[in-house]
ROFIFI-881820 format. One record per residue (C-alpha): residue number from 0; residue in three letters; x, z, y. Coordinates in nm, 2 decimals, m for minus. Each point is the difference from the previous one (the first is absolute). Layout:
BEGIN
  resi  resn      xx      zz      yy
   NUM   ala       X       Z       Y
...
***
This chain:
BEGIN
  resi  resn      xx      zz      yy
     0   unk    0.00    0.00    0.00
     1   unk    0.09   m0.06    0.34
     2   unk   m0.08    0.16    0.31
     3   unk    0.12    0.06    0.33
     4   unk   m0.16    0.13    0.40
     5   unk    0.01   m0.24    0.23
     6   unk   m0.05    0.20    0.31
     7   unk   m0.21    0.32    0.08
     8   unk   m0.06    0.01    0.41
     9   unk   m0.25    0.30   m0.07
    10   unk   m0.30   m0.15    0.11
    11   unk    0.06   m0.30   m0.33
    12   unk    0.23    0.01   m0.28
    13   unk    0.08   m0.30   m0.19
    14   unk    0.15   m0.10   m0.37
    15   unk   m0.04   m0.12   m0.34
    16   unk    0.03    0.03   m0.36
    17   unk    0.08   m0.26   m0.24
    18   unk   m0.17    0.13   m0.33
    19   unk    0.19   m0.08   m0.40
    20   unk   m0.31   m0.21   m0.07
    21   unk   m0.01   m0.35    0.16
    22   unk   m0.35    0.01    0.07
    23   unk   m0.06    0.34    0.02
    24   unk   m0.15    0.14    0.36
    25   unk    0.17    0.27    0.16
    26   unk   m0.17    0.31    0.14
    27   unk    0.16    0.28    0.23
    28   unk   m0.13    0.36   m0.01
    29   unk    0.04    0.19    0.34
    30   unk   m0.03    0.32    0.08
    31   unk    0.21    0.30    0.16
    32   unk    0.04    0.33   m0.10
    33   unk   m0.31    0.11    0.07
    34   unk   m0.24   m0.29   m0.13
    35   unk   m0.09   m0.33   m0.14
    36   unk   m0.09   m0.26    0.19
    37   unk   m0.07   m0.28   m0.30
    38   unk    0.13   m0.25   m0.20
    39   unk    0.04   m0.32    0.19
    40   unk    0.02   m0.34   m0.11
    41   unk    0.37   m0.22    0.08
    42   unk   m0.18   m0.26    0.18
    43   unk    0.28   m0.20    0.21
    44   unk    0.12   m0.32   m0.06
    45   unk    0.38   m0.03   m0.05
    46   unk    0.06   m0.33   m0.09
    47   unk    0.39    0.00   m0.05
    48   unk   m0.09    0.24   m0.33
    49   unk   m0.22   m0.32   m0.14
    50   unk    0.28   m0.23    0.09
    51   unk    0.24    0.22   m0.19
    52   unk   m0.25   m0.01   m0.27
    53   unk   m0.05    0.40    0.01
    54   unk   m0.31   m0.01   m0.01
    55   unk   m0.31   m0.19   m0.02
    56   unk   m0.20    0.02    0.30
    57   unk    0.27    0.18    0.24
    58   unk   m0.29    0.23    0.12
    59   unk    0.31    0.27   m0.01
    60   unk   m0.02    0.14    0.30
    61   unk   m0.19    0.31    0.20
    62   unk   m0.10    0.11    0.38
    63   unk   m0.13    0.33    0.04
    64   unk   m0.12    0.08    0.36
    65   unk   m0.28    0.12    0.17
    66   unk   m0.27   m0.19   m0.16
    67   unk    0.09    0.18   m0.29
    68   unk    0.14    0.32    0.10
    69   unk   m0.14    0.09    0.32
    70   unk    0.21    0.26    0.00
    71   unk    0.35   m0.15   m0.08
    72   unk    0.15    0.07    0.31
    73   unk    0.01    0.39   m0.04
    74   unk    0.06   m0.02   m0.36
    75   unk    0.34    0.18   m0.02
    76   unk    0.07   m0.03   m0.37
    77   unk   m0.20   m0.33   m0.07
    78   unk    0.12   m0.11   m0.33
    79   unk   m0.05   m0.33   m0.22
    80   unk    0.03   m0.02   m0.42
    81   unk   m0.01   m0.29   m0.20
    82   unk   m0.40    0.09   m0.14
    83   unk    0.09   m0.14   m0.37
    84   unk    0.35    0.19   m0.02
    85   unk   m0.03    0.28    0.23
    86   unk    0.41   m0.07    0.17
    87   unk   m0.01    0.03    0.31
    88   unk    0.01   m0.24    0.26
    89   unk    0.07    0.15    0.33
    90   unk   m0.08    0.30    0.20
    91   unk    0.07    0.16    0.32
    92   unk    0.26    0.27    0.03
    93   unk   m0.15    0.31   m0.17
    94   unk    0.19    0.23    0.21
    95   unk    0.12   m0.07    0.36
    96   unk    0.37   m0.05   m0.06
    97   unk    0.06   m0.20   m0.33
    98   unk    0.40   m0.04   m0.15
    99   unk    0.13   m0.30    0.09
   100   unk    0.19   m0.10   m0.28
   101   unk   m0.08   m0.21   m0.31
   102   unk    0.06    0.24   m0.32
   103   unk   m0.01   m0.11   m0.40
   104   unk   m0.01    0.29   m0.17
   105   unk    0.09   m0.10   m0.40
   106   unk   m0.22    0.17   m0.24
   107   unk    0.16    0.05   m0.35
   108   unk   m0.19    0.22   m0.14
   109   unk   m0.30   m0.07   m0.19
   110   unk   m0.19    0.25    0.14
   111   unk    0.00   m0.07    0.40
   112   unk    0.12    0.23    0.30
   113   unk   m0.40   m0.05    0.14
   114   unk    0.04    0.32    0.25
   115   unk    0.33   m0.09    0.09
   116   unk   m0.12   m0.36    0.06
   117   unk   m0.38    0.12    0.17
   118   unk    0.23    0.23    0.28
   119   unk    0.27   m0.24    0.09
   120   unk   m0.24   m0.31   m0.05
   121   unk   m0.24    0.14    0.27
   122   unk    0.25    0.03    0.26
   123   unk    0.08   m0.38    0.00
   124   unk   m0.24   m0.26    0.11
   125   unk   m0.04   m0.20   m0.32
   126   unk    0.08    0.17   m0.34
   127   unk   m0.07   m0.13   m0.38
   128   unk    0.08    0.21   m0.25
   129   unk    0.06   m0.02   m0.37
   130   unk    0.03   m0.45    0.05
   131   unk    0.07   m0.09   m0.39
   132   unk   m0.33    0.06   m0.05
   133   unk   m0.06   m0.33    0.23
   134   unk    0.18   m0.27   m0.10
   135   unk    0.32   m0.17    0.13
   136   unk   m0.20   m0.22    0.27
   137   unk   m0.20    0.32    0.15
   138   unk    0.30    0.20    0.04
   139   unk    0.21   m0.29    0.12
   140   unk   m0.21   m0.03    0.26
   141   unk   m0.01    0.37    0.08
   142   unk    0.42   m0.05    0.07
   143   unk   m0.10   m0.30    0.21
   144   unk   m0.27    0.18    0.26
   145   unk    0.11   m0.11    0.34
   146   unk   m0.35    0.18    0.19
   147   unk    0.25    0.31    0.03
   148   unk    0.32    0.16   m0.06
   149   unk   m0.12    0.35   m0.09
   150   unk   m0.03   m0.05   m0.42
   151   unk    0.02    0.21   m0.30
   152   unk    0.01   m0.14   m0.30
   153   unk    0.05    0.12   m0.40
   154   unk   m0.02   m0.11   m0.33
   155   unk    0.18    0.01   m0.36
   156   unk    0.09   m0.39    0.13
   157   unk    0.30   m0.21   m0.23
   158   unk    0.16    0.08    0.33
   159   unk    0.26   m0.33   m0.08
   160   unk   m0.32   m0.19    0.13
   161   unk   m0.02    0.15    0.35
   162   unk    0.37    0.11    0.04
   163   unk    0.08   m0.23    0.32
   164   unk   m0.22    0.20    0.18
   165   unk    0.21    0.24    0.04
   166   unk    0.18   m0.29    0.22
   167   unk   m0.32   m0.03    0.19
   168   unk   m0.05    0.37    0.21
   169   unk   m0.13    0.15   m0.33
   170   unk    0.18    0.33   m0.10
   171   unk   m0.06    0.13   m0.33
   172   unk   m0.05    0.37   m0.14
   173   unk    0.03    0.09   m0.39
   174   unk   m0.02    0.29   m0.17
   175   unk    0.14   m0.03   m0.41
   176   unk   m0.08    0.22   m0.24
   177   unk    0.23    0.11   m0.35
   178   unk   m0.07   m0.24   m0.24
   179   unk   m0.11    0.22   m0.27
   180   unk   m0.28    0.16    0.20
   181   unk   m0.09   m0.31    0.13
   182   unk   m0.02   m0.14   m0.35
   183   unk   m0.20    0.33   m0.11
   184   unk   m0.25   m0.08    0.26
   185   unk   m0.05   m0.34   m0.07
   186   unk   m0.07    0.11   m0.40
   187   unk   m0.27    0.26    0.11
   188   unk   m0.18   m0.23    0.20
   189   unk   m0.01   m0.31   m0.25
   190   unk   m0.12    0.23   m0.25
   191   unk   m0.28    0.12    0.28
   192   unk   m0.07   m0.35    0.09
   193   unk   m0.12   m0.08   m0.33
   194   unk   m0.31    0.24    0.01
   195   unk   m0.02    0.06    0.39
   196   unk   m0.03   m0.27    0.32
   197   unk    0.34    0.02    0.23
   198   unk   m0.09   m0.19    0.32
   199   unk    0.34    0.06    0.12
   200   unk    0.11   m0.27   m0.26
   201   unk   m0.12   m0.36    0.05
   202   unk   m0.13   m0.22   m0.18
   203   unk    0.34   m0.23   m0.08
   204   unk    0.21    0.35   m0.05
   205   unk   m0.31    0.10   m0.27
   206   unk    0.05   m0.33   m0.17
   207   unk    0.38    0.04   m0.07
   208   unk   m0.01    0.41   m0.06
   209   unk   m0.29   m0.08   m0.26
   210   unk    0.22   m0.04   m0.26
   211   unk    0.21    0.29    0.05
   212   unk   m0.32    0.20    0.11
   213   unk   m0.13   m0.11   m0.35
   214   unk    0.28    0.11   m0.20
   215   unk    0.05    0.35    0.20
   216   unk   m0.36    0.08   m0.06
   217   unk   m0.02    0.24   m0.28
   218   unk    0.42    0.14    0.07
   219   unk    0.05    0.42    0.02
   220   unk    0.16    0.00    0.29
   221   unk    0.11    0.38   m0.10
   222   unk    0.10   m0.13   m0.35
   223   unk    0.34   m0.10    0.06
   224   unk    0.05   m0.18   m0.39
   225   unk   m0.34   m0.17    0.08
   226   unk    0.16   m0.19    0.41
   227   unk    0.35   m0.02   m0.21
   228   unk   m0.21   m0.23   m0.26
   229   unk   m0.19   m0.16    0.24
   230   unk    0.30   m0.11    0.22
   231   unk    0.19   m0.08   m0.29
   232   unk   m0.26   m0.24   m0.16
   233   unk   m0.13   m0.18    0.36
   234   unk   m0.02   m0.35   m0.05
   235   unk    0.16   m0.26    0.29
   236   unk   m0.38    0.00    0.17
   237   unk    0.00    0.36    0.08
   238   unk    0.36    0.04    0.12
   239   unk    0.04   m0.25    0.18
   240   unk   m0.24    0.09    0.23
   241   unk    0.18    0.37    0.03
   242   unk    0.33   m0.08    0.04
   243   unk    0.23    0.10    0.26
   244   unk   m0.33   m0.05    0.24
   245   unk    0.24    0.11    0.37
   246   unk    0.24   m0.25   m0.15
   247   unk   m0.29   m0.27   m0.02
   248   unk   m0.16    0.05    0.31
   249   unk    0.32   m0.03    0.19
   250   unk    0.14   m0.34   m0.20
   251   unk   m0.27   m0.19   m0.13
   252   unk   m0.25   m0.23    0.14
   253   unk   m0.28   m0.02   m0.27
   254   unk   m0.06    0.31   m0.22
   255   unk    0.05   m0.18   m0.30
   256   unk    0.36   m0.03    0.09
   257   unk    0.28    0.20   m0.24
   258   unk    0.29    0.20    0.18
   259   unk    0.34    0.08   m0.14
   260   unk    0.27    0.19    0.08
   261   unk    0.11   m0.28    0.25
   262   unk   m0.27    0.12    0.23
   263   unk    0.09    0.28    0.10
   264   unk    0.24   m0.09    0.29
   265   unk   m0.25   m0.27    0.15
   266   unk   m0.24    0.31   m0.03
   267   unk    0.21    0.26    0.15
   268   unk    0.10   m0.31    0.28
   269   unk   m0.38    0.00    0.09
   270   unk   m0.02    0.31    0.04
   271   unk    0.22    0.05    0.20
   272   unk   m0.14   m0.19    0.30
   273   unk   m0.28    0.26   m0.02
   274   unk   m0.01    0.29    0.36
   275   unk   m0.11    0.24   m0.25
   276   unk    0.05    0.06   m0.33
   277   unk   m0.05    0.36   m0.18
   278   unk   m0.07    0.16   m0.34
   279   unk   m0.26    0.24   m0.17
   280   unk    0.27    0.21   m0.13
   281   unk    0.04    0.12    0.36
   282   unk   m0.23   m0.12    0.25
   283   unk    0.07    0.18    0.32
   284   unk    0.29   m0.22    0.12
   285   unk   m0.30   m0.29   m0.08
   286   unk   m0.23    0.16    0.23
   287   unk    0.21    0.06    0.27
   288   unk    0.12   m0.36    0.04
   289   unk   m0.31   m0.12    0.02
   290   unk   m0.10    0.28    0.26
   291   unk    0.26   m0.13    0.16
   292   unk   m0.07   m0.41   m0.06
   293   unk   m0.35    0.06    0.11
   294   unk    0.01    0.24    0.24
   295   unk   m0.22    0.24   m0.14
   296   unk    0.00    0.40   m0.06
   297   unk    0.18    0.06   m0.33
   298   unk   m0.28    0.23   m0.14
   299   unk   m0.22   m0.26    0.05
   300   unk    0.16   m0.18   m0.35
   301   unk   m0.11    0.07   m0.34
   302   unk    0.16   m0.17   m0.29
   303   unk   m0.14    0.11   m0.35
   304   unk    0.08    0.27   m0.21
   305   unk    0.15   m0.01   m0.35
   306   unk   m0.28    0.09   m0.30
   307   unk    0.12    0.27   m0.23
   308   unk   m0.21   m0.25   m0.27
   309   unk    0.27   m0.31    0.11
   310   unk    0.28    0.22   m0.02
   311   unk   m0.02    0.10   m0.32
   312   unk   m0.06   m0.36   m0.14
   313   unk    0.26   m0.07    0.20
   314   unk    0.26    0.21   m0.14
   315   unk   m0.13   m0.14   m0.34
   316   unk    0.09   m0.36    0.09
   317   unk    0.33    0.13    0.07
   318   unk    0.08    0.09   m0.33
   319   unk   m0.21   m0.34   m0.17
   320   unk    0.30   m0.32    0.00
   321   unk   m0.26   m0.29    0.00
   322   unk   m0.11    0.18    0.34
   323   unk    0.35    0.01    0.12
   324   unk    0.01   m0.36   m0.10
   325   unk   m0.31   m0.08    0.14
   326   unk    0.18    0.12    0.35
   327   unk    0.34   m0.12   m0.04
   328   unk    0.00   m0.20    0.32
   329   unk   m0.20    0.29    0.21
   330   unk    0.19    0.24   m0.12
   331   unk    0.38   m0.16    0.10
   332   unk   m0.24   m0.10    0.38
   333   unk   m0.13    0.38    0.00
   334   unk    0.41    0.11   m0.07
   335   unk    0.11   m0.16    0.30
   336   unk   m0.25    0.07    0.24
   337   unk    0.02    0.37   m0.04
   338   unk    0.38   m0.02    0.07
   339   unk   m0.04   m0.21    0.32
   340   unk   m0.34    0.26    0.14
   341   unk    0.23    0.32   m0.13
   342   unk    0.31   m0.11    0.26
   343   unk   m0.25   m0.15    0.23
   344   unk    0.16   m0.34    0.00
   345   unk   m0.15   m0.34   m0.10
   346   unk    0.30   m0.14    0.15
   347   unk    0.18    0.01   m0.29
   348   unk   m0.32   m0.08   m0.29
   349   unk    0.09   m0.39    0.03
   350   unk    0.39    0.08   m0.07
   351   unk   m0.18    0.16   m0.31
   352   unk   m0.22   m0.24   m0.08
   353   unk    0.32   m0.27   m0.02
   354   unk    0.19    0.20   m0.22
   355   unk   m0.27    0.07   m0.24
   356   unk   m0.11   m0.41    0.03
   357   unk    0.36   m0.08   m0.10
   358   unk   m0.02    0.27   m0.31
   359   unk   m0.34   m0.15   m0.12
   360   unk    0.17   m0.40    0.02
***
């Protein structure tokens, strides 16, 4: 989908969306925080999107002023959504002074940081949060918004796709996690998702974990012969799609791709170009750089706190080989990034990341 604001002079606002289907019709729901003004048909012609064979009619496009929304002048945090989806669109600033700075914050954890994303997100003009549930179009799209330059986005994205943004004014924040929790967490919800809806998981991510969610259904997690079997016997379907995940994410540009040990210095390279990187193990020094990146009280951040439930299948994984094989790639990535956040120097993680590229050709 694609979508963009033309220009908002208070009194009319103009844009358009360009739906997936090619003779789909668009709608627009607007409202602010307070109430709902309707759903409202995309009704303007843009004929370049025909000629471009986008869509079939071209009737893309949307004015909303007065004769709609009498009130639209006063309408301090007026916002637009995509009616079918539910992204959003555009709104006006929710509070009076938004950041001005584009931030991509890397999610890559399966479960997302959704209050750390909700507080930051709302201090920014534009914000989308958790973007691989979209689609590579939609969230390319949410890089190229030019309406503003106030924008928060995040998502568990192949982050090789959208990289040379951080060439564009984008500055990215991640915050990793040990591999072995990370893989414990992963385990208890595919075995959850088998009996219970996660809407924090979209539809493509349910398609490739349904193998793996399969398999994990009926594991004892607190049976540590039972995960050591499990691991041991998981056919190519179900680990490939829980291997080295970090490693993926940072190197690959379709899920489906394998990683080897030769990825971890491109990985580490990436990485590197990020403002802020932390790590769960400790993340205080995480929260005061961004406090400091975003200009925002310090006890304002919350990052999420490690489950007693995770830990323990975590420090089962541990002891399991097929697990440690499973993360042999994380696990060297994990290695080095501690080092460089213990001395509190990236300067010297690419350095690293040569020698180890040289020891793995």
């Amino acid at each position: 989908m694609l979508f963009n604001i033309e220009f908002d002079s208070g009194v009319a606002l103009e844009g358009y969306i360009v739906p997936d289907g090619f003779s789909e019709v668009a709608s627009i729901r607007v409202s602010d925080e307070n109430n709902e003004f309707g759903v409202f048909p995309c009704d303007q012609a843009r004929p370049a999107v025909v000629a471009a064979g986008r869509h079939q009619t071209g009737l893309v496009g949307f004015r909303l002023d007065q004769s709609r929304i009498p009130t639209i002048r006063d309408l301090r945090t007026l916002m637009v959504h995509d009616a079918k989806s539910g992204i959003l669109i555009y709104r006006r600033p929710q509070v009076e002074f938004p950041i001005q700075k584009k931030i991509i914050r890397l999610e890559t954890q399966i479960l997302p940081m959704a209050k750390f994303d909700r507080h930051c997100g709302r201090l920014f003009n534009y914000e989308l949060h958790s973007m691989e549930r979209f689609g590579h179009e939609t969230t390319l799209q949410a890089f190229h918004l030019d309406s503003t330059n106030s924008i928060y986005l995040s998502g568990r994205l192949l982050m090789r796709n959208y990289e040379h943004f951080l060439d564009k004014g984008f500055e990215g924040i991640v915050l990793l996690s040990d591999p072995y929790y990370e893989l414990a967490l992963r385990l208890f919800l595919l075995k959850r998702m088998v009996t219970i809806p996660i809407n924090f998981i979209g539809e493509r991510d349910q398609l490739i974990f349904g193998p793996a969610a399969d398999y994990f259904a009926d594991t004892n997690f607190e049976d540590e012969d039972d995960l050591r079997a499990r691991l041991k016997k998981a056919p190519p379907k179900v680990t490939n799609v829980l291997s080295s995940p970090v490693i993926r994410q940072l190197v690959c540009a379709s899920p489906e791709q394998r990683v080897t040990r030769r990825e971890v210095a491109p990985a580490i390279d990436l990485l590197s170009r990020f403002t802020v990187v932390g790590h769960n193990s400790d993340a205080v020094p995480f929260q005061g750089a961004v406090s400091e990146l975003l200009g925002i009280p310090f006890d304002d951040i919350t990052t999420p706190s490690r489950q007693t439930l995770l830990e323990d299948i975590a420090e089962k994984l541990r002891r399991i080989p097929a697990a440690e094989m499973l993360l042999e790639e994380d696990l060297i990535f994990n290695h080095y990034v501690v080092d460089a956040l213990l001395l509190d120097r990236f300067d010297g993680l690419k350095m690293k990341a040569k020698q180890h590229a040289n020891t793995a050709s």
